[in-house]
C-alpha positions, -999 to 999 in steps of 0.1 A, spaced: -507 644 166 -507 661 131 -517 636 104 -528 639 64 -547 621 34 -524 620 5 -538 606 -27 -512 586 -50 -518 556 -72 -554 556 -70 -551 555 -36 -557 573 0 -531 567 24 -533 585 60 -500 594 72 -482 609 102 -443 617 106 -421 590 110 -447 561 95 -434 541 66 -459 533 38 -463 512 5 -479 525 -24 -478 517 -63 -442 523 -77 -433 556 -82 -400 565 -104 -377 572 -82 -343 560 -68 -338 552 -30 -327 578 -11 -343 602 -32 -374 625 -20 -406 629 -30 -430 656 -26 -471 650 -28 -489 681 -33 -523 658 -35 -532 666 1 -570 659 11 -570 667 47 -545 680 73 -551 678 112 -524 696 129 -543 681 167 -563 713 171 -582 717 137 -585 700 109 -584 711 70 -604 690 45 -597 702 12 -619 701 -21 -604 682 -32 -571 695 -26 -558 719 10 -546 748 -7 -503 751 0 -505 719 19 -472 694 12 -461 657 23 -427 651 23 -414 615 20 -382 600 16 -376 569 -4 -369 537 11 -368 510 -11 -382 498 -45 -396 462 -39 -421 435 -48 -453 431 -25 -462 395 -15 -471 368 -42 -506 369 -47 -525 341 -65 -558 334 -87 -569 301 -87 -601 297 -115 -616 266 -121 -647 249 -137 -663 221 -119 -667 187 -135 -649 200 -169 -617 192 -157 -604 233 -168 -584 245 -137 -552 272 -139 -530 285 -116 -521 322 -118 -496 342 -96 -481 381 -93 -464 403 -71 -466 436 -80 -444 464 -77 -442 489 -48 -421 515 -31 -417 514 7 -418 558 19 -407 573 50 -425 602 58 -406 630 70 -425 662 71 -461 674 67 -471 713 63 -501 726 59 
């Protein structure tokens, strides 16, 4: 089963064909593809290619999904016995990928 480490977002994702990923938002419509050239390690099932820090001429391909909002996350703070608590929620923004090809 061929597989890879791309980097994006300040992030390591390990991805095979077919899986569909979240990562950070990228700028770019659905439907549209997206190349990541930020390839740390290819296994094709026989041998494997760890670059440093990047495998030289190896490509993920990834396809667009959807541009979407990850669960609501919250921060509660509070200070015991001064009567200070506070309430604080996000969801931040993420694009759902389809990967579609891998070369090495």
């Amino acid at each position: 089963m061929a597989y890879a480490v791309i980097h994006t977002g300040g992030k390591q994702y390990r991805v095979a064909e077919g899986d569909v990923i979240e990562v950070e938002k990228l700028d770019f419509e659905a439907g549209a593809e997206v190349k990541f050239d930020e390839v740390l390690l290819v296994s094709n099932g026989s041998g494997v290619s760890i670059g440093a820090p990047h495998v030289q001429g190896a490509a993920v391909t990834a396809e667009v999904v959807e541009q979407a909002k990850a669960d609501k996350v919250i921060a509660f703070k509070f200070k015991r016995r001064k009567g200070y608590h506070r309430t604080v929620g996000h969801r931040r923004q993420i694009t759902r990928l389809k990967i579609t090809s891998i070369t090495a």
